[in-house]
C-alpha positions, 0 to 999 in steps of 0.5 A, a space after each residue: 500500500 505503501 509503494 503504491 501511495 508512493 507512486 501515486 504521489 511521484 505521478 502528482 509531482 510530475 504532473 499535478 493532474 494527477 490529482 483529481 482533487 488539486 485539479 479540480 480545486 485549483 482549476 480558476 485560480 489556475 486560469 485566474 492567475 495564469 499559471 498556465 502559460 502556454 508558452 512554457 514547455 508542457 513537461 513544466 507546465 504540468 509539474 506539481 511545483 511550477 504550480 505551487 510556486 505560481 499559487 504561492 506568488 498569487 497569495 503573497 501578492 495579497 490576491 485571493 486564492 479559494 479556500 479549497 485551493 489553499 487547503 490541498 496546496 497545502 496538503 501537497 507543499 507538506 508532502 513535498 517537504 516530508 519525502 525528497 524522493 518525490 523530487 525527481 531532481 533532487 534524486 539526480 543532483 544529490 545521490 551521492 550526498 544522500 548515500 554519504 551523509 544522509 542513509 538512514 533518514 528517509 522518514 519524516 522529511 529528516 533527508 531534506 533537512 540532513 541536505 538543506 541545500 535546496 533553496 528551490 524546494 523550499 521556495 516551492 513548499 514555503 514552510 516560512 508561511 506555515 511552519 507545520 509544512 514542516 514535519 521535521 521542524 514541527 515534531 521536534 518544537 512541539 514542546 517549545 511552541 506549547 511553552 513560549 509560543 502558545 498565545 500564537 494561533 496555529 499555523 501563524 508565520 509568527 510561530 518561527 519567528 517566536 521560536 527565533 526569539 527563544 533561541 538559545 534561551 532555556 525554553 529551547 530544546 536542541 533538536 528544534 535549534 538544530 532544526 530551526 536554524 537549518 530551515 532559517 538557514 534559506 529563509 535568510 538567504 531569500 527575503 520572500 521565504 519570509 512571508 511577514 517580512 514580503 508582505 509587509 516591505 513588497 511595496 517598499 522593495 519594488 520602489 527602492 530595491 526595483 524587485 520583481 514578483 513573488 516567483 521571478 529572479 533578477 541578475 542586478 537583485 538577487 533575492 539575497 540582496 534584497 534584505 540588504 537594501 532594505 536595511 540600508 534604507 531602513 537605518 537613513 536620515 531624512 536628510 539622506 533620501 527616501 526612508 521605508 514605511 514604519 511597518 517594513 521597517 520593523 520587520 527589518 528590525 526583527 530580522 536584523 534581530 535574528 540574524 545577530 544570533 548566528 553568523 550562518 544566518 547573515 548570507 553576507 556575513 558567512 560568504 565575504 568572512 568563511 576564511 577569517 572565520 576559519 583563520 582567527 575564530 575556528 576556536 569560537 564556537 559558542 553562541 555570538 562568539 563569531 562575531 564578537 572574534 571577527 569585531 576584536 580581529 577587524 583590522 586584521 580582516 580582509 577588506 570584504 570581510 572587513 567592511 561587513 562586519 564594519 558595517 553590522 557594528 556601525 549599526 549596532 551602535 544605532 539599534 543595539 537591541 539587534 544584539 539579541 544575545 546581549 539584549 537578554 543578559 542585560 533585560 533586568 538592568 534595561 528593566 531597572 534603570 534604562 526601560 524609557 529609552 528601550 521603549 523607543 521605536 528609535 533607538 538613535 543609541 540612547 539604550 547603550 549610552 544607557 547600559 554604559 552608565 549603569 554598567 556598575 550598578 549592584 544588578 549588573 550581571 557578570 554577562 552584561 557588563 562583558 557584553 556592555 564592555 566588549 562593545 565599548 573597546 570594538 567602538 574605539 577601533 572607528 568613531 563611527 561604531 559610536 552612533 551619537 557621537 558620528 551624528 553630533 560631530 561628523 561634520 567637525 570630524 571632517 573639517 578638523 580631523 579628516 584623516 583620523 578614523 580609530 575613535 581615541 585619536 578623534 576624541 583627541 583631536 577634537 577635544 585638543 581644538 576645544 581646549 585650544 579654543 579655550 585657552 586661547 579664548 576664541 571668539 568662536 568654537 571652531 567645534 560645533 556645540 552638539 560635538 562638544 557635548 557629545 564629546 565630553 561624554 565620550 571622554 568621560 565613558 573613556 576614563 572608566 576602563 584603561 582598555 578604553 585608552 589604548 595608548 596608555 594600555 598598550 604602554 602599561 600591559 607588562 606593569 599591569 602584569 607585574 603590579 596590578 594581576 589580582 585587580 580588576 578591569 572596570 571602574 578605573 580600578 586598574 588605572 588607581 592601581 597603576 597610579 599607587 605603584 607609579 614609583 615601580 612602573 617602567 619609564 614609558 608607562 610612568 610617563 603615560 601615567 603622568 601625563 593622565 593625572 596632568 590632564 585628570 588635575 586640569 579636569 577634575 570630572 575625567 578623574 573617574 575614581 573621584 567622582 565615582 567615590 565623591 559622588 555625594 560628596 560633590 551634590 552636597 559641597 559643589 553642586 554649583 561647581 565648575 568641572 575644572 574647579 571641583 577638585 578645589 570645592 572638594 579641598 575647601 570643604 574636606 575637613 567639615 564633619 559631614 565630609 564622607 571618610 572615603 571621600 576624604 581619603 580620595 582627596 588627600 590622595 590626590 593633593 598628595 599627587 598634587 604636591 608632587 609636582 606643581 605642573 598636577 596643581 593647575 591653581 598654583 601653576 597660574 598663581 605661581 607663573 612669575 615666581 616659578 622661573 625667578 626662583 625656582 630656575 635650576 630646578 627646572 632647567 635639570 627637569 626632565 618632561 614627563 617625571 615627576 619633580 617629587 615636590 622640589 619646585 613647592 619646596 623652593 616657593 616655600 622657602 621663599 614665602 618664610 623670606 616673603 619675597 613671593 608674589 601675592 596670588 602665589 603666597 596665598 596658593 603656597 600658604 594653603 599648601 603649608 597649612 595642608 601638609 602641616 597637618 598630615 606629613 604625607 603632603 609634603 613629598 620632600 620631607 616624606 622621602 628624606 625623613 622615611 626613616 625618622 619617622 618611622 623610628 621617632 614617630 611611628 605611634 603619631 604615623 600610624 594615626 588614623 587622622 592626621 592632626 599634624 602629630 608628626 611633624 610636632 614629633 620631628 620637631 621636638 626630636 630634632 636633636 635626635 635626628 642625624 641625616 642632614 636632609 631631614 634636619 634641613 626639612 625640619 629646620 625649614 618647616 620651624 623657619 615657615 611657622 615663624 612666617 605664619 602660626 597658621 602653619 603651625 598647626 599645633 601652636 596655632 590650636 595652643 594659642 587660639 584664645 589667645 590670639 582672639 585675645 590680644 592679637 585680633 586687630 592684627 593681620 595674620 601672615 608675614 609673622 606679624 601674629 607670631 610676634 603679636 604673641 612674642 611681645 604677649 610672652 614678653 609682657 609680665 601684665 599679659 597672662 597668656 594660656 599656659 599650653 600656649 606659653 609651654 608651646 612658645 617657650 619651646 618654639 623659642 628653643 627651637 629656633 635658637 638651635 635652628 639659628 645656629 645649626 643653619 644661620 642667616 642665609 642673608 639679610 632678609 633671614 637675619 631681619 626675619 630672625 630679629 623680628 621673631 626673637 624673644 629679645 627683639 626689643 633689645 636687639 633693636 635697643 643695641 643696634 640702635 644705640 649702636 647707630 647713634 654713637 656711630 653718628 655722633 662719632 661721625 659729626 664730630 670727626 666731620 667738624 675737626 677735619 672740617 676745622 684743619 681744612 680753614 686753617 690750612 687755607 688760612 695760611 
């Protein structure tokens, strides 16, 4: 019986008459549409798929084909489907390959999907427009249709498209993958084996694409190059010409969707990429793997390959939920934080700059944050895979920057004009608006992880190696670790890194790691601050007692930085502009560019402010950093590397505090006739010489002695030594009684400075003036040398008048 139904079914295949029913079902919509064209050899024009590819044509062009009709088309398209042998030339063309690779798999349509090289049977069966046609595919995703498909009605073309949505998720089973993704295999190789997508974009297509009928091929528009055209056109500005209709613009979308799960299933993709495919991802074989290998390898790809793969990220960047992969591992964040920008028909790259700024929230999940950065590093290989930022600055790009393509040297070329701009205070931007905002969010998004900067990761790789392993990348923690061991790090890698806290001090925003931990901190104290200002609004206000201890931390690290080198102080370096190079000239002229000068230069202006030679706008700037270092020693690099070892010695319990109240500084100085290396006692000699210019920075004797300066010394203007010898004549005076911490404190100071006196003397005459007014005796001192000056004038007018006297009588004579 079998056989028999067999040979029946071949006869219907070669000539539809065969079959009474078919026959006389489909005889007016035969002749309706012409399916019999008289013109055509007889063999074809009786053949069972010349008439199910003429039908089909009818019904995907909206015309109306009888319900009887379609009821046993179907029948047939499923019959074909189901036994190869029923398909004369697939006997003919693929008997070896059947005997090699498909024995065993005759039933249930198991030998078409073992071959799937067919694309002219499935064109004529359709299984895109009713997945049941296919056996094959419909008994092995039963149970996933059952599950996630259900609220689909039956024999709907959405049904495959639902299961394209599940694949690769939990509802799968691995049979229907396998099953699937061989059918999808040809319905993406010829947009019309997709019926949603035909019905939808035919109007569009036949106007922007020039294709021709359901059933006809073209030699200039493949069906394969169809779907390619309509996506081009899909993703265009107004501005740039004709764009489709909303409805075949989503069905791009889904498409384009689906396509991102696997690389077999965009055609372009596989054909121009088979051999980079094999040569750089041959070991990337899990889901999305290939691609992601083929966007880390683009600059080594062949040109064809290299364009494709340019042109799929560089619509990535504008809808990046075709990455359907990604778009799941990050549902819960885009459900938390980003759900009014997913929302959106138009993505434009609102939903990545999205996930980037919540890449480190507590929700993220491990494969979002690999996916969310892996893009990140790919759009730095060309500023077009940034699609905000090719919208808001390709004309500047053009006109400032045209030869530049990776996106890292954009940046940088935009943002040196607009510093320069800036600096130069020009009357006009030559960087439009738009860009400058853009491009300050993508310098800020740079900052976050090293790999995003790949001149200062490709310097630093082997430091990274060696000092940083156990560190993470992310968050800028790899850069904060780089900068703590900066010491260690190797002379080109030092260099980079400097160079970053140079550009991060000028703009404090970029520092990622400060504004990350001062975040609060910053909406409390500064919420009106400037960017280049924020570091000094966070400095001022570092000591309140709502200050957040981390925050505080941060801050002192990066004033430690600071006084390093004056070039990391932008606020001194304009301040200090004149003083600099007329007092600190040797020192700059042994400096080398990039290395650190550790403190040498903030050393000299401070000697120079105990002499009160500097300008005003520095002494004020060079005041503040006494003051600051006066209370926690680790500001003050000179003295931390030439008294490591005092300290550590002397005063280790006052080092090991928790907060810095100027403890150690009092310990070197109380212990300074302990102290044996003659750098150190220079530094502390120095520090007892700055706090005779201003108590301010003496920070204990300035706490001893508040009431009493409040007392007796109010009306006095602080600085130049004036308070300090406010309170010297307050010691001197028996009617004064001064706090007896504050008289103990003084009287120490006093010896302090004696000893200093003679281990280091006057330098010249600004240190002995200085020295004579801050004395205890400076009443008589002054006494001494004035009585002094008026015996040796009294010794002149009478040495004058008898000389003068000798003269006359001389003459007289």
């Amino acid at each position: 019986c079998r056989e028999a139904l067999t040979t029946r079914q071949k006869l219907i295949a070669q000539d539809y008459k065969v079959s009474y029913s078919l026959a006389k079902s489909c005889k007016s919509d035969l002749k309706k549409y012409r399916c019999n064209v008289e013109n055509l050899p007889r063999s074809r024009e009786a053949r069972l798929s010349y008439l199910l590819m003429c039908l089909e044509s009818a019904v995907h062009r909206g015309r109306q084909v009888s319900s009887e009709c379609q009821g046993e088309m179907l029948d047939y398209r499923r019959m074909l489907m189901e036994d190869f042998s029923l398909s004369p030339e697939i006997i003919l063309s693929c008997r070896g390959e059947i005997e090699h690779h498909c024995s065993g798999l005759h039933r249930k349509g198991r030998t078409l999907h073992c071959l799937m090289k067919l694309q002219t049977l499935i064109q004529e069966t359709d299984p895109g427009a009713d997945y049941r046609i296919d056996r094959a595919l419909n008994e092995a995703c039963e149970s996933v249709i059952q599950t996630a498909c259900k609220h689909i009605r039956s024999g709907d073309p959405m049904i495959l498209s639902c299961l394209m949505e599940h694949l690769y998720t939990e509802k799968m089973v691995e049979d229907c993958e396998h099953r699937l993704l061989e059918l999808q295999y040809f319905i993406s190789r010829d947009w019309k084996l997709d019926p949603v997508l035909y019905r939808k974009c035919q109007g569009d297509a036949s106007r922007l694409c020039h294709t021709h009928g359901w059933n006809e091929t073209s030699e200039l528009m493949p069906p394969g190059a169809v779907f390619s055209c309509l996506y081009r056109h899909a993703y265009r500005t107004e501005e740039q010409g004709r764009r489709l209709s909303r409805e075949c613009r989503a069905e791009v979308q889904r498409i384009l969707h689906q396509r991102a799960m696997d690389v077999k299933l965009d055609p372009a993709l596989q054909d121009k990429c088979l051999i980079d495919l094999g040569k750089w991802c041959s070991e990337k074989t899990e889901t999305g793997q290939e691609l992601e290998c083929l966007q880390d390898h683009l600059d080594d790809l062949a040109v064809e390959c290299r364009d494709i793969v340019g042109n799929l990220t560089e619509l990535e960047s504008e809808d990046i939920q075709i990455e359907a992969l990604l778009m799941r591992a990050c549902e819960p964040i885009i459900q938390n934080f980003c759900h009014d920008v997913a929302d959106n028909q138009i993505d434009s790259g609102d939903l990545m700059e999205c996930l980037i700024q919540n890449k480190h929230q507590k929700d993220m999940n491990e494969k979002c944050a690999i996916g969310v950065t892996h893009f990140q590093l790919v759009q730095m290989k060309d500023f077009r895979f940034s699609y905000k930022f090719k919208m808001a600055c390709k004309e500047d790009v053009l006109k400032l920057c045209p030869n530049i393509k990776k996106k890292v040297d954009v940046v940088i070329c935009l943002s040196t004009t607009v510093r320069n701009d800036t600096l130069q205070e020009a009357k006009e931007h030559r960087v439009s608006l738009k860009c400058r905002k853009q491009l300050r969010v993508e310098e800020l998004e740079m900052t976050e992880d090293i790999r995003l900067e790949p001149d200062l990761y490709e310097a630093c790789k082997s430091d990274i190696k060696n000092h940083c392993s156990t560190v993470q990348y992310g968050n800028a923690q790899i850069i904060e670790c780089l900068k703590e061991n900066k010491k260690q790090l190797s002379t080109r890698c030092h260099q980079k890194v400097f160079k970053l806290q140079e550009t991060e001090m000028m703009d404090p925003e970029l520092d990622y790691t400060l504004m990350r931990v001062c975040k609060q901190m910053i909406k409390r104290f500064c919420p009106e601050a400037d960017s280049k200002t924020m570091l000094q609004c966070l400095k001022q206000n570092k000591n309140s007692e709502l200050m957040d201890p981390k925050c505080k931390q941060m801050i002192t690290k990066r004033q430690i930085t600071q006084n390093t080198d004056y070039r990391l102080n932008p606020v001194l370096r304009k301040a200090c502009k004149a003083d600099i190079p007329k007092f600190c000239h040797g020192i700059l002229t042994k400096a080398k560019d990039d290395s650190e000068l550790e403190g040498q230069v903030i050393s000299c202006l401070k000697l120079r402010y105990a002499d009160q030679r500097l300008s005003s706008d520095c002494e004020d700037q060079i005041r503040i950093i006494i003051q600051e270092s006066a209370l926690d020693y680790r500001l003050d690099p000179q003295l931390q590397l030439h008294c490591s070892d005092e300290i550590a010695s002397l005063c280790a319990e006052e080092a090991a505090a928790q907060e810095q109240t100027g403890q150690v500084e009092e310990c070197l100085k109380v212990n300074l006739l302990k102290i044996k290396t003659e750098m150190c006692k220079k530094e502390v000699l120095n520090m007892l010489k700055e706090s005779k210019a201003d108590i301010f920075v003496d920070p204990v004797l300035h706490t001893a002695c508040a009431l009493d300066i409040k007392h007796h010394c109010a009306a006095i203007t602080p600085g130049r030594g004036r308070q300090m010898s406010c309170l010297m004549e307050a010691l001197e005076d028996k009617r004064v009684r001064l706090q007896p911490e504050c008289k103990k404190r003084l009287n120490d100071r006093i010896e302090m400075w004696s000893y200093a006196a003679k281990v280091a003397p006057a330098d010249g005459f600004s240190d002995l003036a200085m020295q004579v007014m801050t004395s205890p005796s400076k009443n008589y001192i002054l006494s001494v040398i004035s009585g002094s000056i008026c015996i040796l004038f009294l010794i002149g007018l009478m040495c004058g008048r008898i000389t003068k006297r000798v003269t006359r009588e001389l003459k007289d004579r």
